[in-house]
Structure formats: structure tokens, C-alpha cells
N, C-alpha and C positions, 0 to 999 in steps of 0.2 A: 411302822411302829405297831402297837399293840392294839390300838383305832384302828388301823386298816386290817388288821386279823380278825378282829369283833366284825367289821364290816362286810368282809369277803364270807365271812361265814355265814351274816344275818340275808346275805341275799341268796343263800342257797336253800332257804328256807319258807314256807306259803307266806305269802300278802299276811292274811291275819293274823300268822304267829308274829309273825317281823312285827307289824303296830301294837299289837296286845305287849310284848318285850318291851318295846319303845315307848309304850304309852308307861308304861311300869318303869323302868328303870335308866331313861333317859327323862322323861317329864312330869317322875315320881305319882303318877294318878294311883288314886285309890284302885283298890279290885271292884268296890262298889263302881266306881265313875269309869272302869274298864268296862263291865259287864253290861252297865245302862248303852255305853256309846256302842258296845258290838252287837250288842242284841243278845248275850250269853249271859247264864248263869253264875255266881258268882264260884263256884264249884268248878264249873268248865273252865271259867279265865286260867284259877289255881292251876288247874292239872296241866292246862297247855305251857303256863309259865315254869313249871315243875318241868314239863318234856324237854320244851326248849332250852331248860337250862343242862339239865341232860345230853342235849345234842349240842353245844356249845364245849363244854366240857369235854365229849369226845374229838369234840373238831381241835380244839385246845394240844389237848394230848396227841393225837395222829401230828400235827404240830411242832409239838416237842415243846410246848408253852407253856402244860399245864404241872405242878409239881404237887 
């Protein structure tokens, strides 16, 4: 299903992108309570979660899932 496309794709991805995503949009945490737990900026969490969703999207599309 569409859980294991999100999944196949979040492990092709760095360790900190994959928990910063997961920390955001699997266990809804704040960007503040992101950036405390990573040790980043709250500027850096955004732009990484900005990338990653970028490269989800493409991975999406190559795919054939994203419309």
C-alpha cells in the first residue's frame, strides 16, 4: 500500500531527515520541540522538512503515485 511507498522511500533517506519527518508528521511535535530534541535551529528543522518533502514527492512521482 501507500504505508509501504512512504516507508521504502523514508529509508533511503539520512537517519536525521527520516526522525525530524517522523518526529513532525507521524508524532505531530512542534518545530520548536524538533529543534530542542536535534540540537538544530528552528530554521534548519523547516528547510530540512521543506527538502524532504521535496524528495518524497519526487520519489512519489518516479512512482507513478503522485498526481
Amino acid at each position: 500500500g501507500l504505508g509501504d511507498v512512504y516507508k521504502r522511500q523514508l529509508e533511503t533517506v539520512d537517519k536525521n531527515k527520516r526522525i525530524i519527518f517522523l518526529r513532525r508528521y507521524w508524532y505531530s511535535d512542534s518545530i520548536k520541540d524538533i529543534s530542542e530534541r536535534m540540537q538544530m535551529s528552528e530554521s534548519a528543522v523547516k528547510v530540512t522538512l521543506h527538502r524532504t518533502r521535496k524528495e518524497l514527492r519526487r520519489y512519489l512521482e518516479s512512482e507513478g503515485l503522485y498526481l
